[in-house]
C-alpha positions as CSV (number, residue, x, y, z in Angstrom):
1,X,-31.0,-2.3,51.6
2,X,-27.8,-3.9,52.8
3,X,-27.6,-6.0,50.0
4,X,-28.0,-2.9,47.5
5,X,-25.3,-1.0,49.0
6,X,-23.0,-3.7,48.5
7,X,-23.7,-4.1,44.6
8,X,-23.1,-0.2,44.4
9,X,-20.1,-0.6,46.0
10,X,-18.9,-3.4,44.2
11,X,-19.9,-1.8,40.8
12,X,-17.8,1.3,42.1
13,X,-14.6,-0.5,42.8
14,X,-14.6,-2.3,39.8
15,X,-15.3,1.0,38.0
16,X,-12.4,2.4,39.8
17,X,-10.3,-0.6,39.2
18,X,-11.2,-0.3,35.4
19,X,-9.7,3.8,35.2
20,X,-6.7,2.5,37.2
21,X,-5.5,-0.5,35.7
22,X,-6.6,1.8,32.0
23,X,-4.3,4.2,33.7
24,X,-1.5,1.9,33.4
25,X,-2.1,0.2,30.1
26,X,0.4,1.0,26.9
27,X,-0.3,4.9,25.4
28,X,1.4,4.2,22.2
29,X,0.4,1.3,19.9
30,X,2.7,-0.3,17.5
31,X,1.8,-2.7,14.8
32,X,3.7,-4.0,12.1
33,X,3.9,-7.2,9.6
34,X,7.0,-8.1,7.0
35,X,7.3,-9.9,3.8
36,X,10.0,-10.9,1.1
37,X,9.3,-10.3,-2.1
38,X,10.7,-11.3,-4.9
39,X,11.6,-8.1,-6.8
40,X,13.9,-5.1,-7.0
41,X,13.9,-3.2,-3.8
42,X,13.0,0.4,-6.5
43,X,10.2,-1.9,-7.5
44,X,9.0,-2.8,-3.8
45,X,9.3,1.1,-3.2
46,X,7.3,2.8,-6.1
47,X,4.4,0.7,-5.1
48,X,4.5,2.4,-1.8
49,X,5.8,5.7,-2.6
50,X,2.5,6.6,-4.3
51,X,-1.0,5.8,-4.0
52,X,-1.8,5.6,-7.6
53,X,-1.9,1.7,-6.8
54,X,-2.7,1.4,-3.3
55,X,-6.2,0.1,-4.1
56,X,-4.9,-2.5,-6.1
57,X,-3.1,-4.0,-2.5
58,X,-5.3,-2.5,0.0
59,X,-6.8,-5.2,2.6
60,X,-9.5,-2.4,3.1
61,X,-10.5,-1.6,-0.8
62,X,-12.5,-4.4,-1.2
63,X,-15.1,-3.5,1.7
64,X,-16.6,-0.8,0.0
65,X,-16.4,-0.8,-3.6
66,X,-18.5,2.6,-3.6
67,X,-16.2,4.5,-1.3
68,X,-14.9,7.8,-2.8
69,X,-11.3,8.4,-3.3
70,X,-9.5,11.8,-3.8
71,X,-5.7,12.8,-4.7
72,X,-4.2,15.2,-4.4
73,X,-0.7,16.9,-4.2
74,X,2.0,15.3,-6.2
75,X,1.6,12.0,-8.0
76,X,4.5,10.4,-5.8
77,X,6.8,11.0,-3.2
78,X,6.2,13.8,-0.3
79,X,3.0,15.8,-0.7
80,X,1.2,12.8,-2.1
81,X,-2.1,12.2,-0.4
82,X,-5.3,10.1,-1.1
83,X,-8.3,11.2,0.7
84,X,-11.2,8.2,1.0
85,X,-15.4,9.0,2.3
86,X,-17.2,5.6,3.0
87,X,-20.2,4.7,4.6
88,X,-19.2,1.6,5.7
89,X,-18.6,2.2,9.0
90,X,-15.1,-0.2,8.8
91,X,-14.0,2.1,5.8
92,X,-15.0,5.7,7.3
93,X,-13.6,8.6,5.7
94,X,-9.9,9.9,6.8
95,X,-6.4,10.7,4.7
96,X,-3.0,9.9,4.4
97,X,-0.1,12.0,3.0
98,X,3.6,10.8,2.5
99,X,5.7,12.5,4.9
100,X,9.3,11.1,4.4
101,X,10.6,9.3,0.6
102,X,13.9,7.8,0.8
103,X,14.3,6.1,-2.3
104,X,14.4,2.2,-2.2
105,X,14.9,2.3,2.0
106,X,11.5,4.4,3.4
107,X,8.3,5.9,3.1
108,X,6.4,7.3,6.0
109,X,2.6,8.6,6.2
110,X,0.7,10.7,7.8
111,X,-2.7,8.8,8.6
112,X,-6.0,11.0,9.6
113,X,-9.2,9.1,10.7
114,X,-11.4,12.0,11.7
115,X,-12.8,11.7,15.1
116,X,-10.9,8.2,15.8
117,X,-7.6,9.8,16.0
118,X,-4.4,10.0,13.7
119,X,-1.4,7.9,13.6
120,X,2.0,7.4,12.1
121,X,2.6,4.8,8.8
122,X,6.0,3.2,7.5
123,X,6.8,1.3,4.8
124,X,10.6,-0.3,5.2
125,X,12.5,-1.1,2.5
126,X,15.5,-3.0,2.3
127,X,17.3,-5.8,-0.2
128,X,17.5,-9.5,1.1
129,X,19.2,-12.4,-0.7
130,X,16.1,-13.9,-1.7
131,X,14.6,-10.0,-3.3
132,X,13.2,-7.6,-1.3
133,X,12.2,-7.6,2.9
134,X,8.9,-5.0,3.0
135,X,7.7,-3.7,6.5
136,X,4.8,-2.1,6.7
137,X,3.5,-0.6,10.0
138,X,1.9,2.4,12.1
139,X,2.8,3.9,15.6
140,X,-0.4,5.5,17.2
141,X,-0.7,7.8,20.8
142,X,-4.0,6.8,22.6
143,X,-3.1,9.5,24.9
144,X,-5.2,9.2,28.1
145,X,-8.6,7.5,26.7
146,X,-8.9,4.8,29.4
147,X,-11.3,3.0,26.7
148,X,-8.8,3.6,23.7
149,X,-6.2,1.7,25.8
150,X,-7.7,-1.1,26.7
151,X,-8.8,-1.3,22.5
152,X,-5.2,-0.9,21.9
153,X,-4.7,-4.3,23.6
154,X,-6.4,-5.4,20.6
155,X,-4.8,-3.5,17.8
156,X,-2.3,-5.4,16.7
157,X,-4.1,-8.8,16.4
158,X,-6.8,-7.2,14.4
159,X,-4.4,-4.5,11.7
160,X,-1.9,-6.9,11.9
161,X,-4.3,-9.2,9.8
162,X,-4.6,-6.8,7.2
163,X,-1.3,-5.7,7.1
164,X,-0.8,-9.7,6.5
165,X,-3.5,-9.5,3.1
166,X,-2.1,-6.3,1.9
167,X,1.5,-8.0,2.2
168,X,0.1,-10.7,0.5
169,X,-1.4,-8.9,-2.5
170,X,1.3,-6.3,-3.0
171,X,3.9,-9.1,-3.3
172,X,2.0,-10.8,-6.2
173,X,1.1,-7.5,-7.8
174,X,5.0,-6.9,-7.7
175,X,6.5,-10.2,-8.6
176,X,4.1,-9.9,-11.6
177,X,6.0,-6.9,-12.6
178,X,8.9,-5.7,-14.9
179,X,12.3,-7.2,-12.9
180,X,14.3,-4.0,-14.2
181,X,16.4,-2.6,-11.6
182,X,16.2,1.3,-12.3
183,X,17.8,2.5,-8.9
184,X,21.0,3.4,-10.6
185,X,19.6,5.8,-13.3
186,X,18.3,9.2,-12.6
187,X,14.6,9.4,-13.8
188,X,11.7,11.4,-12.3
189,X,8.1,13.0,-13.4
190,X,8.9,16.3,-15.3
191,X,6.7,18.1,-16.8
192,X,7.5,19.5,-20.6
193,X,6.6,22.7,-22.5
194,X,5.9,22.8,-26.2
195,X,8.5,23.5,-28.7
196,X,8.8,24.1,-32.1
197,X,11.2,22.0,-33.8
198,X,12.6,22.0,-37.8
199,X,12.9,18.4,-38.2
200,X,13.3,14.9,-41.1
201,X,11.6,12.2,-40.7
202,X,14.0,9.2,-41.3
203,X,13.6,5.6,-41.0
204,X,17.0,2.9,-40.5
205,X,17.1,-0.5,-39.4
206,X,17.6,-1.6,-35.3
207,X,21.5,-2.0,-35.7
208,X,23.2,1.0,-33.6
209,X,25.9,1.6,-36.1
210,X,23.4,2.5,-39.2
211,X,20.8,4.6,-36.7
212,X,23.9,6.3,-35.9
213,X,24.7,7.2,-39.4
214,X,21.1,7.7,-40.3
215,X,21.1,10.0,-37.7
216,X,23.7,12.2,-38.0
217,X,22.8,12.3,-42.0
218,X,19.4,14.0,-40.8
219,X,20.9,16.3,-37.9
220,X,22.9,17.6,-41.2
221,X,20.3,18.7,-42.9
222,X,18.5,20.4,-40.4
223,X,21.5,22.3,-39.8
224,X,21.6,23.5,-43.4
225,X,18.0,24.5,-42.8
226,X,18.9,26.2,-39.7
227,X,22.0,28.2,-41.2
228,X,19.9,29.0,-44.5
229,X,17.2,30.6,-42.3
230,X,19.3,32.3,-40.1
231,X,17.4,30.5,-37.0
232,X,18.5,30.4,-33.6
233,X,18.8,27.1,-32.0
234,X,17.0,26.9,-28.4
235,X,17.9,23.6,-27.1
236,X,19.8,20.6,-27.8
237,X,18.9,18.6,-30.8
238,X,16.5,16.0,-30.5
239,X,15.1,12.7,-32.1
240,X,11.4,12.0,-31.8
241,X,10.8,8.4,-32.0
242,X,7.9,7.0,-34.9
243,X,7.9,4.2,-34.6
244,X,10.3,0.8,-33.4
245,X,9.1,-2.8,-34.2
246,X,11.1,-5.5,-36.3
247,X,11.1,-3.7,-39.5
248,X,13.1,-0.8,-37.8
249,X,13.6,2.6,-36.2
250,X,11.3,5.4,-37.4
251,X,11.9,8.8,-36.4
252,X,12.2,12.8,-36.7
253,X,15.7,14.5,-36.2
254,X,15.0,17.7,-35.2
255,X,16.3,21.3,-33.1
256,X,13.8,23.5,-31.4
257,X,14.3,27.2,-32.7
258,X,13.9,29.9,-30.5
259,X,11.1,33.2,-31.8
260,X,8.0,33.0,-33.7
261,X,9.3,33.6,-37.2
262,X,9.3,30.0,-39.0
263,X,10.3,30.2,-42.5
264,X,7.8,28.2,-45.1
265,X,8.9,24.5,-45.7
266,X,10.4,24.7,-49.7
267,X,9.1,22.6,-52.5
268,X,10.6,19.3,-51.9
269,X,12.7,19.8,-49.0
270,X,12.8,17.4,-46.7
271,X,12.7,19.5,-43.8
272,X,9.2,20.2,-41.6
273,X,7.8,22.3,-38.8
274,X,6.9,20.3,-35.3
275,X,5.6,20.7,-32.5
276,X,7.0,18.7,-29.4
277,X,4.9,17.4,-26.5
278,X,3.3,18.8,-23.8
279,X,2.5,17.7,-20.8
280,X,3.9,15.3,-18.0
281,X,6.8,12.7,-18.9
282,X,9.3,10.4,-17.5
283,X,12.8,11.7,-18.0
284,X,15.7,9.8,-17.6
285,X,19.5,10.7,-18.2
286,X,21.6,8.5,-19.8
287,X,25.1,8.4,-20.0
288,X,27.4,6.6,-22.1
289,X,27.2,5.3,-25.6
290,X,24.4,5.5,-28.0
291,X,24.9,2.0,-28.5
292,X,24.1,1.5,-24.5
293,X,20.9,3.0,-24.8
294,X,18.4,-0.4,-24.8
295,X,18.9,-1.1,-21.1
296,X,18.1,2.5,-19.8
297,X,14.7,2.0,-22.2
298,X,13.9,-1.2,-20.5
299,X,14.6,0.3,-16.9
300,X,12.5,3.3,-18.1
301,X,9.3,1.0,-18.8
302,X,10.1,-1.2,-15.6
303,X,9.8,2.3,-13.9
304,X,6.7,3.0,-15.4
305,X,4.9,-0.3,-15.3
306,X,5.6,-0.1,-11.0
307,X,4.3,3.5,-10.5
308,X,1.0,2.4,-13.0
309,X,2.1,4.7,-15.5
310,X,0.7,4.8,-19.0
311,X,2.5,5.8,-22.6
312,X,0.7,9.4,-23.8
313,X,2.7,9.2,-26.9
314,X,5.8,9.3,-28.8
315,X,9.2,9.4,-26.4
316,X,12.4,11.1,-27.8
317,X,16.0,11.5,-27.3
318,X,17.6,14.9,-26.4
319,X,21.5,14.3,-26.9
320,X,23.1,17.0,-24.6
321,X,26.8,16.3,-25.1
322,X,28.6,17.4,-28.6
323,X,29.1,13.7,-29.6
324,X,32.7,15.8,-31.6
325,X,33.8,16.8,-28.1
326,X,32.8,14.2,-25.3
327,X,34.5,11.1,-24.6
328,X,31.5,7.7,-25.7
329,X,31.8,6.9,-21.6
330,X,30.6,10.7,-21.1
331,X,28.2,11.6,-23.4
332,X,24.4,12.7,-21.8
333,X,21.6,11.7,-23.3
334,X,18.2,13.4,-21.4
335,X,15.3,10.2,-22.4
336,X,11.4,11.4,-22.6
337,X,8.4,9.1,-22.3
338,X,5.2,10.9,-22.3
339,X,2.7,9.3,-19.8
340,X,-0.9,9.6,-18.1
């Protein structure tokens, strides 16, 4: 009997000394791995700033091929969330939603695992000599589960090795990418309406000077049109691109016009009725010379190609400055790439 009451005793202190050395452990977790990469830091950051990739990088996407993703909000930037149901129990089913977007520096996330708890992400961002230095991490409370704490001993040796694979994947996916740097242009997701436009189709070689004059022998004939039909402009004029390979620069020069009332298209006149895009594109403004334009077309695609975006059709030009009026160095030029 003596001997019994000794094990129960001995079971309760090292119960009790269990809770209080528990009681004493870390509440907050904090995990986090780091990586250069050799890429712009814009590059590094749309990667992160949307989770239309993530599975391409996750450490964790692999361990159930059949788990069911959702997404919702926005395509990128605050709002954006991906919602994932697995039943692989190292999967399970939770969310995340980005929080904070400071372009090319920070992206924070709001993680949600169900019954396990909820925690804090980051991605930091910031240029190095050698590219780009990515952090990623999370900050978790374990509040006052003794059990939780003493598994939070254990946290960072265990997601710090998959921070260290998805590190490791998301640097070759992005020093397989595009090295355009777009962080000095202005470009976002927009999403266009349809307009009619009175347009002529033109084709010129690639050399800036003759599209130019190609150009602006179209834009005169569609203001002739225009005048003639006592139509009412409703936007800046635009060029629609055809087509752009080594046998040149194919395209329709056109203005929207404002009402329903299109007059019919005259025998032989070169002048037709179109109807612009619909849908969601990437807009970016340029400014400067029309000459200038091939790098902001190259940053464009870089842009796309990081944030998994694909071509939905023809992009075109809307030249917003009176090229009369406007200094070359000043002139605005609003680019459009459909995408899906």
């Amino acid at each position: 009997m003596r001997y019994v009451k000794g094990l129960l005793l001995g079971v309760l202190v090292l119960v009790a000394l269990f809770i209080v050395v528990g009681l004493f452990l870390p509440r907050m977790v904090h995990v986090e791995r780091s990586t250069v990469i050799d890429a712009p830091p814009c590059t590094v950051f749309a990667l992160v700033n949307s989770f239309k990739r993530f599975n391409e990088w996750s450490p964790w996407a692999a361990l159930d091929p059949n788990a069911k993703h959702a997404f919702t909000g926005p395509s990128q930037g605050v709002g954006a969330k991906m919602s994932w149901s697995s039943n692989d129990r190292q999967v399970g089913s939770g969310s995340q939603t980005i929080v904070t977007s400071q372009p090319f520096k920070l992206v924070e996330t709001k993680l949600d695992f169900g019954r396990q708890g909820v925690a804090n992400g980051f991605y930091k961002v910031a240029a190095v000599d050698k590219g780009t230095r990515l952090t990623w991490g999370f900050d978790t409370d374990l509040g006052s589960n003794i059990i939780a704490r003493y598994f939070g001993l254990l946290m960072d040796s265990m997601a710090g090795k998959d921070f260290e694979k998805g590190l490791a994947k998301i640097k070759t996916l992005a020093e397989a990418l595009p090295k355009g740097d777009w962080s000095d242009l202005k470009i976002e997701l927009v999403t266009t309406e349809s307009k009619t436009v009175v347009g002529v189709a033109g084709h010129s070689g690639l050399d800036p000077a003759q599209i130019g004059r190609v150009l602006s022998d179209a834009f005169k004939k569609v203001m002739r049109y225009v005048t003639r039909n006592g139509l009412e402009m409703a936007g800046p004029p635009i060029a629609i691109t055809t087509s752009w390979d080594d046998n040149g620069y194919g395209f329709i020069a056109g203005v929207p016009i404002a009402g329903s009332r299109v007059p019919k298209r005259r025998r032989g006149s070169p002048v037709e009725i179109h109807q612009t895009y619909a849908g969601e594109a990437v807009k970016a403004v340029h400014v400067g010379s029309y000459a200038s334009m091939h790098p902001t077309y190259e940053k464009i695609i870089s842009y796309m190609a990081a944030y998994g975006l694909e071509s939905n059709g023809s992009s075109w030009e809307e030249y917003v400055s009176d090229p009369i009026r406007t200094p070359e160095a000043e002139l605005v030029t609003n680019v459009f790439f459909p995408v899906k």
